[in-house]
C-alpha positions as CSV (number, residue, x, y, z in Angstrom):
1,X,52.2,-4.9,25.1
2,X,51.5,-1.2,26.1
3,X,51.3,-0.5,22.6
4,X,48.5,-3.3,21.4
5,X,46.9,-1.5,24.7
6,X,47.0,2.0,22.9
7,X,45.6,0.3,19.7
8,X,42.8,-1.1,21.0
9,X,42.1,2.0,23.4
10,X,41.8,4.1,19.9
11,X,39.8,1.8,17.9
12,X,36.9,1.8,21.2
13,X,37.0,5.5,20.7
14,X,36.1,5.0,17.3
15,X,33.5,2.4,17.2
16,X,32.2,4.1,20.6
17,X,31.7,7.4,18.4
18,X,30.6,5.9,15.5
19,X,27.8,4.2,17.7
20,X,26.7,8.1,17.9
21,X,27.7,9.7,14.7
22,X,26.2,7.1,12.5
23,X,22.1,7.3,13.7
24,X,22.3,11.7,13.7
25,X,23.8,11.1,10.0
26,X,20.7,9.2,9.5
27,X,18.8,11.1,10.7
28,X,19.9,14.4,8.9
29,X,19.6,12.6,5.6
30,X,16.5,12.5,6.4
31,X,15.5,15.5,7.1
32,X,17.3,16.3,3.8
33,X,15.2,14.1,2.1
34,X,11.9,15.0,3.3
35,X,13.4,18.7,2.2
36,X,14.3,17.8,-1.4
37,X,11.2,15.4,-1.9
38,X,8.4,17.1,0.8
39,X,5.7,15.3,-1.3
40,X,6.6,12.2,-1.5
41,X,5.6,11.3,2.3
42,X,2.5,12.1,4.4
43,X,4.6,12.4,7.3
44,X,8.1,13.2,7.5
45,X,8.8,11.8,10.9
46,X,9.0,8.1,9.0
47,X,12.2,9.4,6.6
48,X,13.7,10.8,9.6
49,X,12.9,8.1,12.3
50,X,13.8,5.2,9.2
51,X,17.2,7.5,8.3
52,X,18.0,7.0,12.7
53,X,17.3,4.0,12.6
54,X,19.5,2.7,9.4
55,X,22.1,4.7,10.8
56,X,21.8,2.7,14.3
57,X,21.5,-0.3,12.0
58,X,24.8,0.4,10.2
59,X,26.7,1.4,13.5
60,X,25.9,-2.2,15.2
61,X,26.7,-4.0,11.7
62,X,29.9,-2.0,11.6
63,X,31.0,-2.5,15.5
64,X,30.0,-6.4,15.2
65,X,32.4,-6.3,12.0
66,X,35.1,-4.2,13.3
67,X,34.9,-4.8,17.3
């Protein structure tokens, strides 16, 4: 029982983390878009703010999946 306990403990951890890791990775792909490709938007904010948000998108699909 203990070790089920451990199990489950590790994979919170995980999908708690990923909850984090996945909208900043979002968000720095955009910013590397709007780096590679600066005129292809009028204002950066959008790449960046829609990169956050897919990544927040992905996280909840992934903990919903997963958790």
């Amino acid at each position: 029982m203990a070790r089920q306990s451990r199990h489950r403990f590790g994979r919170d951890r995980v999908l708690t983390a990923l909850g984090y890791a996945l909208p900043v990775l979002g968000g720095v792909l955009g910013v590397a878009y709007v780096n590679i490709r600066y005129m292809d938007f009028i204002n950066p904010v959008w790449a960046i703010g829609g990169g956050a948000i897919l990544g927040w998108i992905a996280a909840r699909t992934l903990r919903r999946i997963l958790g």
